[in-house]
C-alpha distance (Angstrom), angle and dihedral (degrees) to the residues before:
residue distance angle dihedral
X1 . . .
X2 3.51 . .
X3 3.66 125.3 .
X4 4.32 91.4 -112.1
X5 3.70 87.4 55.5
X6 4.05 93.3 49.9
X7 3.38 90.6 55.2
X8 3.65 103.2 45.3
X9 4.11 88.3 43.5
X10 3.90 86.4 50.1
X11 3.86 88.5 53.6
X12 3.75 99.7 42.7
X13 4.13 92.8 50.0
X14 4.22 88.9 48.2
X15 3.92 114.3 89.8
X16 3.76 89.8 -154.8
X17 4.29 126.7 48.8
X18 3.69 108.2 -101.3
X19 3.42 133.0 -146.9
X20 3.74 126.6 -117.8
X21 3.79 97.7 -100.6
X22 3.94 94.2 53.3
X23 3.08 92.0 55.4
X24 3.63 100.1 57.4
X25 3.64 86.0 51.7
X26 3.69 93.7 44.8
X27 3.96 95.2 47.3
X28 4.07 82.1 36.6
X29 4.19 87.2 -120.4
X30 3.74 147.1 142.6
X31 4.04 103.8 -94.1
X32 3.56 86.7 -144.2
X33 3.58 85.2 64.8
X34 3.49 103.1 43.5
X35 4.11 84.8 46.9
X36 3.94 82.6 66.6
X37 3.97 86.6 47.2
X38 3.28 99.0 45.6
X39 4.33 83.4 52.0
X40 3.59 102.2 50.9
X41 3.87 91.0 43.4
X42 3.85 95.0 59.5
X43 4.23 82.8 49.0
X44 3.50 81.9 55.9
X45 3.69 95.7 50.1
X46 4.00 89.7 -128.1
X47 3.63 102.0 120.0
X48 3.80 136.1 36.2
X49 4.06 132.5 -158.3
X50 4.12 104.6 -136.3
X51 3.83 82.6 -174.7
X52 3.64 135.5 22.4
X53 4.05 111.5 -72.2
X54 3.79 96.0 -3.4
X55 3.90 119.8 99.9
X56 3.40 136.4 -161.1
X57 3.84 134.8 -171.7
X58 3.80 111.5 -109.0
């Protein structure tokens, strides 16, 4: 699984947006990597931020 799909699983299957650095730990990642993620999936419209630097999967 790639690291885009990680992240995006890891958001869907949390009840609360996360922030960048839980996920890592969550998804057990490099946060510089799930930074580039976390990029390309707001591009792809697949994620939101309710509040600043916390994301959740829409």
């Amino acid at each position: 699984m790639e690291v885009k799909e990680l992240v995006l699983k890891t958001l869907k299957e949390s009840p609360q947006p996360l922030r960048p650095g839980d996920i890592a730990e969550k998804a057990n990642l490099d946060k510089k990597e799930v930074d580039k993620a976390i990029k390309e999936l707001k591009k792809e419209n697949l994620i939101i931020s309710p509040k600043r630097c916390y994301y959740a999967a829409k």
